[in-house]
N, C-alpha and C positions, 0 to 999 in steps of 0.2 A: 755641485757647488751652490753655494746660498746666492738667491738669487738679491740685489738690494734692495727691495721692498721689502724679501721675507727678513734680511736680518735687519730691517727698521722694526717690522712687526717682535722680531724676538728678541728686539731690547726694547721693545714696552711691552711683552710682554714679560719681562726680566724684571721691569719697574714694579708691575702688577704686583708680583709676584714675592717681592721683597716687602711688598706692603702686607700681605697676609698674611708672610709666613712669621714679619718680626710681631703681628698682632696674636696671631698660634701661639708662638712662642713664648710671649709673657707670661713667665711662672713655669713655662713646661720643664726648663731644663733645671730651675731651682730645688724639682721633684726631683730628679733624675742623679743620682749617686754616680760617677763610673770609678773607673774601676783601672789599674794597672795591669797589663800581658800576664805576669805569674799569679794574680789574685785570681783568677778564672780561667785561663785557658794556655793549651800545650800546641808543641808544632804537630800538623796533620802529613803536608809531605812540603818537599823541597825546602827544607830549611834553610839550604846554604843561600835562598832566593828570599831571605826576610832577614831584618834590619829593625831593630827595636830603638826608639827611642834612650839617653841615659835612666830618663825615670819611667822609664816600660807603659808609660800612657798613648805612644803613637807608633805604629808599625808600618813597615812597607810590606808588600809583598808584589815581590817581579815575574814574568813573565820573559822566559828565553828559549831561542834552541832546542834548549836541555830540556827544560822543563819547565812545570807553574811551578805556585806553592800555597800553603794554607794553615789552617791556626783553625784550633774546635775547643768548643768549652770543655772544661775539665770534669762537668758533671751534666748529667739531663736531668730535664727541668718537666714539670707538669704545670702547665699555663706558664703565663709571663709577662714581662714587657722586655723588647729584645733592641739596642737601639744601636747605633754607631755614626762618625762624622766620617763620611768617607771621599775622598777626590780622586779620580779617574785618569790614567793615562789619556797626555795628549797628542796631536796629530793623527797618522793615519793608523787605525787601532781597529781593523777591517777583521772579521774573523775571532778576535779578543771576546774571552768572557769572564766580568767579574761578577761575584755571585755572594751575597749575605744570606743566611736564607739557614733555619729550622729543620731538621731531616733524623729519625729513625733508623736512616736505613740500611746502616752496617748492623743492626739488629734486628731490623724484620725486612728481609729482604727481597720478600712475598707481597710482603703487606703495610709495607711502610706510610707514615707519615710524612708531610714535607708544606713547609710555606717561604717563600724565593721571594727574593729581590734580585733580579736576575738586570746585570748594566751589559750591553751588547752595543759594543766597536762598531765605528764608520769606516767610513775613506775617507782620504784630508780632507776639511774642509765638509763634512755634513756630519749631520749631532750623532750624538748618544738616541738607544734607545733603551726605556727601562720597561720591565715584562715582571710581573708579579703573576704568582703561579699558589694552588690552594690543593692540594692531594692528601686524601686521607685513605686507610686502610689498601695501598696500592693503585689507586682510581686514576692512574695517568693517562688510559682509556678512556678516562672523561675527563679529560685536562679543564680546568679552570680557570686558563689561561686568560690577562691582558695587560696590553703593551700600548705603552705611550710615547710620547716627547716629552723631554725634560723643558721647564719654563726658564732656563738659567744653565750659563754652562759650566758643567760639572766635574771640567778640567782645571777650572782658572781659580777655583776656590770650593773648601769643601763645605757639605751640606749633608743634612741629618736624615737618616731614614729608620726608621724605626715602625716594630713587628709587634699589635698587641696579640694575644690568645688565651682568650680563658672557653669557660666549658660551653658560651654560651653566645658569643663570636668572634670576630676575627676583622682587624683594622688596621691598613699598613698606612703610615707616615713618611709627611717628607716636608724636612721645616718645620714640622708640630703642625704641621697638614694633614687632615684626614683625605688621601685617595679614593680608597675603597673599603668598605665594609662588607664582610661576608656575615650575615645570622644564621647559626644554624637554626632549621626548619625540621621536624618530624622526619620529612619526604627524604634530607639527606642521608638519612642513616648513617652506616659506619663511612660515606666517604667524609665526615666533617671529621679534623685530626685530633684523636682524641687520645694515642699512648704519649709516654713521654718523650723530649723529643731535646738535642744537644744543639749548640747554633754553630754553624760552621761559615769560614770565608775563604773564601776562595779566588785564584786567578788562573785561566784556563787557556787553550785552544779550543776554539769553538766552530775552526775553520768547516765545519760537516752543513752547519746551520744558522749560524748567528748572522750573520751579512747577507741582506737578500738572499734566504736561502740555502747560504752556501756559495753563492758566483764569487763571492771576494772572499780570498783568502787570508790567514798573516802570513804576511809580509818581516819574514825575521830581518833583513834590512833597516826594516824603520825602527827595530827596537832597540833595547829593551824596554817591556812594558811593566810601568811599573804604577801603584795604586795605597793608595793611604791612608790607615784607619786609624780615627783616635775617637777619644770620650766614648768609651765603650760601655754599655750596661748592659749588667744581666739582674733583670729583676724578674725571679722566681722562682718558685719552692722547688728547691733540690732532691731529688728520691735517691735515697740514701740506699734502699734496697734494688735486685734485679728490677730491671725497669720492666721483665716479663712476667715478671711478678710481684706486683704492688702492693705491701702491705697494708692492712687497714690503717696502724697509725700513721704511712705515710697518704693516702686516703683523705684522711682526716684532718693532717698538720694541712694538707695542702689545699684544701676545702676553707681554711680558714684563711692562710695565705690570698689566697685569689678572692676573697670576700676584701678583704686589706685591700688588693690590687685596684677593685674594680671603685673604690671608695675615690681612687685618684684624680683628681682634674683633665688631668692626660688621659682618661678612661672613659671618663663622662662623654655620650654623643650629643652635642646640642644642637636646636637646630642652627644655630650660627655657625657651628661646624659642618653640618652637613649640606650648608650653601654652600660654605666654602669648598667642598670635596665636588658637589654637583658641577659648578663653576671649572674643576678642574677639570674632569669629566670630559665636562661640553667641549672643551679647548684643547687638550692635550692628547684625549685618548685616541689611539688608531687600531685597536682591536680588541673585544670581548667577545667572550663564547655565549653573551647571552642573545646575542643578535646575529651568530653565525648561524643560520636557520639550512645552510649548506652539511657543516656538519652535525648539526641538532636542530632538528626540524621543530622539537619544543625546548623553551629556555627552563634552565636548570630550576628547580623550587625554589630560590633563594634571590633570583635574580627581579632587581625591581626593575622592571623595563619601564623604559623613558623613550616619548616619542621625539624629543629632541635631542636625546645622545642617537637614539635609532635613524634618523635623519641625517645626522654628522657618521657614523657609523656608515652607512649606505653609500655615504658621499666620498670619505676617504681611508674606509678601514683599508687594513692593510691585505685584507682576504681578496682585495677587488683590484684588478687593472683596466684598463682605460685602451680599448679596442677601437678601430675607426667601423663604421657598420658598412661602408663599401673602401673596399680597397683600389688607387687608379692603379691603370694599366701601365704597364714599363714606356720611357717614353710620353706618357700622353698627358698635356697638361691641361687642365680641368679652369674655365675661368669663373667654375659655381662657386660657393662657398664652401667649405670643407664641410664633409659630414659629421652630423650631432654625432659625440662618441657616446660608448654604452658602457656600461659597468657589464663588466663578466668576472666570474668566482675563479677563483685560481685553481680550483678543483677540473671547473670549466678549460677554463686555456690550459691545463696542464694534460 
C-alpha cells in the first residue's frame, strides 16, 4: 500500500512529468501517421477477448479464465518507428502481463530477435511496473533487461510508448520521452537485432514471474483484465520477400527508407533529450543488467555506466533486499537501536 508521503511524492512526480513529456511531444505526434486495426494488423489469438473500436483506431484486448488475447502486424518490417497510446487494467492486476514489443520468433525460433515493452501487474493499490528488454540473434542468455516505475498512472489515462530501430540503434519512448537508448558497438555482434522483425500486443498470464517473482498470482476474481490501444503506428519498410531471405531490392528499398526514418525529429538524440532520459533514469529506474555485477561481472559493451544511476541502482534495484545484519532472539527485546540493514543480491538470499 502507498505509503502518503510516497503518493505525495508520485503526484509531483506526475507534475514533473507532464511537463516534459508535453515539451517531447511538441511536433512528435504531428510526425507520426496512425493507422486503423485492418490497415496493418490481424488477430494473433483469443479474438473472442478483442473489441475494436467503430472506426478500428482503438482496440481492447481482455484478459480471462479462458484466456489472453493479441493482434500482430500484418507484415515485418526491417527497422522502424513502432509506437501505440496504450491504458492498463486497473485495481489488483497481480500476475497480469501486458506486452508491445517487436519479435521474429515464430520465424527463427533458434535465433530470434525481440524488443518488449513489457507492463507487469500489482496488488491493489501498488503501481505498474514497466521492463523493456533488447534480444538479438536468441541472446536471452544475456538478457538486457530493465525495469522501472512508471512517473504517472497508467490506468487513469492512456500514454504513448513507442519503439525506434534502425541498423545503428535502438530508443524506447514514453510521452516522446527518450528512456533508453541502446547503440550498437562492434563488441555486440549478432546479439544487436538485426533480421526483420513483426510488432505484436499482447495480454497474458504471467502468474510464473511477473509479481515479486511469482508470490502473487491472478486473481481471476478480480477480473476481467482488460487493456487499450489506440493511435497505432507502424512506420517502416515492409520486406515484401521471405524475411529469411531478403532480397537485395528489398535491401536497398529499405536502406533508403531508414535513411527517411532517421531524418525524423522523433529520431534526432539531442542532448535535451538525453537529460531528459538521464533525469528519468536517475528517478524511475529499479533494474539494469549494466550494474548487475552478480549476474555480469562486466557491463555489456553498449552500456554507458553512470555513477549516479549506479548509486540509485545499489540503493534500490530490484536485485537487492534489505536484510537485518543480526537477527534478535525470540523473546528478547533489545533497547539498542536496530541494526544498519545490508543490501544482499537476491542470488545471495535465494
Amino acid at each position: 500500500m502507498l505509503h502518503p508521503q510516497r503518493s505525495m511524492a508520485a503526484a509531483w512526480l506526475a507534475v514533473v512529468w507532464a511537463c516534459m513529456s508535453m515539451a517531447a511531444a511538441a511536433g512528435f505526434l504531428d510526425e507520426l501517421p496512425t493507422m486503423a486495426f485492418e490497415e496493418g494488423f490481424s488477430p494473433l489469438f483469443g479474438e473472442d477477448n478483442m473489441v475494436k473500436s467503430a472506426d478500428g483506431r482503438t482496440v481492447s484486448i481482455t484478459l480471462n479464465r479462458y484466456t489472453g488475447s493479441g493482434f500482430i502486424s500484418s507484415d515485418y518490417y526491417h527497422h522502424g518507428f513502432f509506437s501505440a497510446s496504450i491504458k492498463l487494467p486497473k485495481d489488483h492486476t497481480a500476475g497480469v502481463v501486458v506486452a508491445f514489443y517487436l519479435s521474429n520468433g515464430d520465424v527463427f525460433e533458434k535465433t530470434h530477435d525481440e524488443l518488449d515493452f513489457e507492463f507487469l501487474g500489482n496488488r491493489y493499490r501498488h503501481e505498474w511496473k514497466m521492463q523493456t528488454n533488447v534480444y538479438g540473434n536468441g541472446s536471452t542468455d544475456r538478457g538486457r533487461e530493465e525495469r522501472y516505475l512508471m512517473p504517472f498512472d497508467p490506468t487513469a489515462d492512456a500514454h504513448r510508448f513507442s519503439i525506434l530501430w534502425s541498423s545503428r540503434l535502438i530508443v524506447f519512448y514514453v510521452d516522446g520521452v527518450p528512456i533508453r537508448e541502446v547503440p550498437r558497438t562492434p563488441a555486440m555482434g549478432a546479439d544487436y537485432p538485426s533480421k526483420p522483425m513483426a510488432m505484436y500486443v499482447t495480454i497474458w498470464d504471467g502468474s510464473t514471474w511477473a509479481t515479486d517473482n511469482g508470490k502473487y498470482k491472478v486473481n481471476y476474481k478480480r477480473g476481467p483484465f482488460t487493456a487499450v490501444f489506440s493511435d497505432l503506428v507502424l512506420r517502416g519498410c515492409r520486406v515484401s520477400s521471405d524475411i529469411r531471405l531478403a532480397s537485395v531490392d528489398d535491401q536497398d528499398r529499405c536502406a533508403a527508407a531508414e535513411a527517411e526514418l532517421m531524418d525524423a525529429e522523433y529520431a534526432t538524440m539531442t542532448p535535451g533529450k538525453r537529460m531528459a532520459m538521464r533525469r528519468f533514469r536517475q528517478r524511475q529506474m529499479l533494474y539494469t543488467v549494466c550494474y548487475d555485477t552478480n549476474r555480469y561481472p562486466e557491463p555489456f559493451p553498449e552500456c554507458d555506466v553512470n555513477m549516479a544511476e549506479r548509486q540509485m541502482y545499489w540503493q534500490w534495484g530490484e536485485s537487492k533486499v534489505v536484510r537485518p545484519r543480526v537477527r534478535p532472539r525470540p523473546g528478547h527485546r533489545s533497547k539498542r537501536r536496530p541494526p544498519t540493514p545490508m543490501l544482499v543480491s537476491l542470488q545471495q538470499a535465494d
